[in-house]
C-alpha positions as CSV (number, residue, x, y, z in Angstrom):
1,X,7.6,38.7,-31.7
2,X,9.7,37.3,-29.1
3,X,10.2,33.5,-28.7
4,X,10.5,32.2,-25.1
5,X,12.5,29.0,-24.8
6,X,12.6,27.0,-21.5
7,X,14.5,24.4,-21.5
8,X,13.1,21.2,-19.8
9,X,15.4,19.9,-16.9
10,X,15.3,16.4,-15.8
11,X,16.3,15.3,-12.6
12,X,16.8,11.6,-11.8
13,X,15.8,11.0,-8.7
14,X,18.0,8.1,-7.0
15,X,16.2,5.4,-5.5
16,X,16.9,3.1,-2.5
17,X,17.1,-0.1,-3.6
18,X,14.0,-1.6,-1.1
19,X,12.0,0.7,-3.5
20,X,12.3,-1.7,-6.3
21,X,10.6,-4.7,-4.7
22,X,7.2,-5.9,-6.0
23,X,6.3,-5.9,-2.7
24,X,7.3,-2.0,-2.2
25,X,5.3,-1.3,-5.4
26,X,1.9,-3.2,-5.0
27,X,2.0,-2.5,-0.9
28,X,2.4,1.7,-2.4
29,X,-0.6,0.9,-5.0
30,X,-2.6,-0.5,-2.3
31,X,-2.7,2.3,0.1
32,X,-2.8,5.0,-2.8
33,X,-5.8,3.0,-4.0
34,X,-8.0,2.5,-1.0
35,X,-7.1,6.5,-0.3
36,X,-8.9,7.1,-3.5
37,X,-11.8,4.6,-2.9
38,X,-13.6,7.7,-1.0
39,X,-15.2,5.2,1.0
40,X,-18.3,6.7,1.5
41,X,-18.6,5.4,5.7
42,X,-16.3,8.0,7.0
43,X,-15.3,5.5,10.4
44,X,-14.2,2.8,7.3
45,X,-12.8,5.2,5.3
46,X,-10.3,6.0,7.6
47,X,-9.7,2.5,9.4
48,X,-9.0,1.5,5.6
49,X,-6.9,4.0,5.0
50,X,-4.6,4.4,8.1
51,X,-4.2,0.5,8.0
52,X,-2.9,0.7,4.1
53,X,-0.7,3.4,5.2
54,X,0.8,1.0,8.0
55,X,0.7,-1.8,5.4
56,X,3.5,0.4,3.2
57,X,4.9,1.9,6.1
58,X,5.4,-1.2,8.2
59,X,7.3,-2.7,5.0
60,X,9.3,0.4,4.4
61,X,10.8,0.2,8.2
62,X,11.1,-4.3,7.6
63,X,12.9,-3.8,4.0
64,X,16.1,-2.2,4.8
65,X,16.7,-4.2,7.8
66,X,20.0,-6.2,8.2
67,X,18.1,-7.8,11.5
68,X,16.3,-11.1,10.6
69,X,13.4,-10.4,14.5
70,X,13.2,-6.7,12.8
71,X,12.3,-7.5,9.4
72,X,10.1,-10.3,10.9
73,X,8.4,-8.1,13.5
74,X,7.9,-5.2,10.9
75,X,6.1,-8.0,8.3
76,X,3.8,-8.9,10.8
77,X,2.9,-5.6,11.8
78,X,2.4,-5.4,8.0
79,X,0.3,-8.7,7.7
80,X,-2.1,-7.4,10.5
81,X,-2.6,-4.0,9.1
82,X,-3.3,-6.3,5.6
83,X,-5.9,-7.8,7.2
84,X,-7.3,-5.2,8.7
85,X,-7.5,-3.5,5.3
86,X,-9.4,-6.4,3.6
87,X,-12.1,-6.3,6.7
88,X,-12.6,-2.7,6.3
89,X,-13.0,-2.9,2.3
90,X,-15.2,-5.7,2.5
91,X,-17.3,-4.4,4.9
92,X,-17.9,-0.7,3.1
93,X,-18.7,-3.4,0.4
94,X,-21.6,-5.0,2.6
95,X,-23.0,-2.0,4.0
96,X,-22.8,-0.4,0.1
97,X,-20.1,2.2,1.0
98,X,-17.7,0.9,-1.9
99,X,-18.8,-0.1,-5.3
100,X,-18.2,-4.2,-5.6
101,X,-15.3,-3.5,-8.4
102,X,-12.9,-1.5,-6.4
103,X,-13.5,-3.9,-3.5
104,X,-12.2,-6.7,-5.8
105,X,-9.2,-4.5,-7.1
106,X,-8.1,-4.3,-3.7
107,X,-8.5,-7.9,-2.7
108,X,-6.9,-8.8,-5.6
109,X,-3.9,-6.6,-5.1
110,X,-3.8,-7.8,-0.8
111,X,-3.4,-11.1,-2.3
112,X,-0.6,-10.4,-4.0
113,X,0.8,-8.3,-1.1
114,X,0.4,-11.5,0.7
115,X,2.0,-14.0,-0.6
116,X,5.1,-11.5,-1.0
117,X,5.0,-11.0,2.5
118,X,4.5,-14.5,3.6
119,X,7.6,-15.3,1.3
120,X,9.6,-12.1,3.0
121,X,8.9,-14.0,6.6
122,X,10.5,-17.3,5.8
């Protein structure tokens, strides 16, 4: 009986260095997590979603910036999409689209995208 082998390749993948930030992380965790909320209010679900998406996108454009009003104009494009995302997820929480728990994992994590991105302004 023949044996096939296959070898396992890994490939390391270089990273930028903007994609090591806390901020980068928990921002990417945020809008993969309110993407997988489902929110059951289809308006919400995609208010919540496209303003995560501009929460991590906003920050990738600010990060690599050498110019202090670009960084600062792209973090507050970030805060307001932030914002935006807590309204929408607290709402589907009122009106009983989301479940109470992920509602509060999200909070929790634009908290902590918050005060990183208050700290990024200065």
């Amino acid at each position: 009986m023949a044996h096939s082998s296959r070898s396992s390749i890994v490939v390391e993948v270089e990273v930028l260095p903007f994609q090591t930030l806390d901020v980068y992380v928990a921002a990417r965790e945020l809008a993969a997590l309110v993407h997988a909320f489902r929110i059951a209010d289809a308006e919400l679900r995609d208010q919540a979603t496209r303003a995560a998406k501009s929460v991590f996108l906003n920050l990738c454009e600010g990060l690599p910036s050498d110019s202090g009003p670009m960084r600062r104009k792209h973090f507050a494009l970030a805060n307001g999409s932030l914002h935006e995302v807590v309204g929408a997820v607290d709402l589907a929480q009122a009106i009983g689209a989301l479940a109470p728990e992920p509602a509060r994992r999200a909070q929790a994590l634009a908290v902590r995208v918050k005060h990183m991105l208050r700290a990024l302004a200065r």
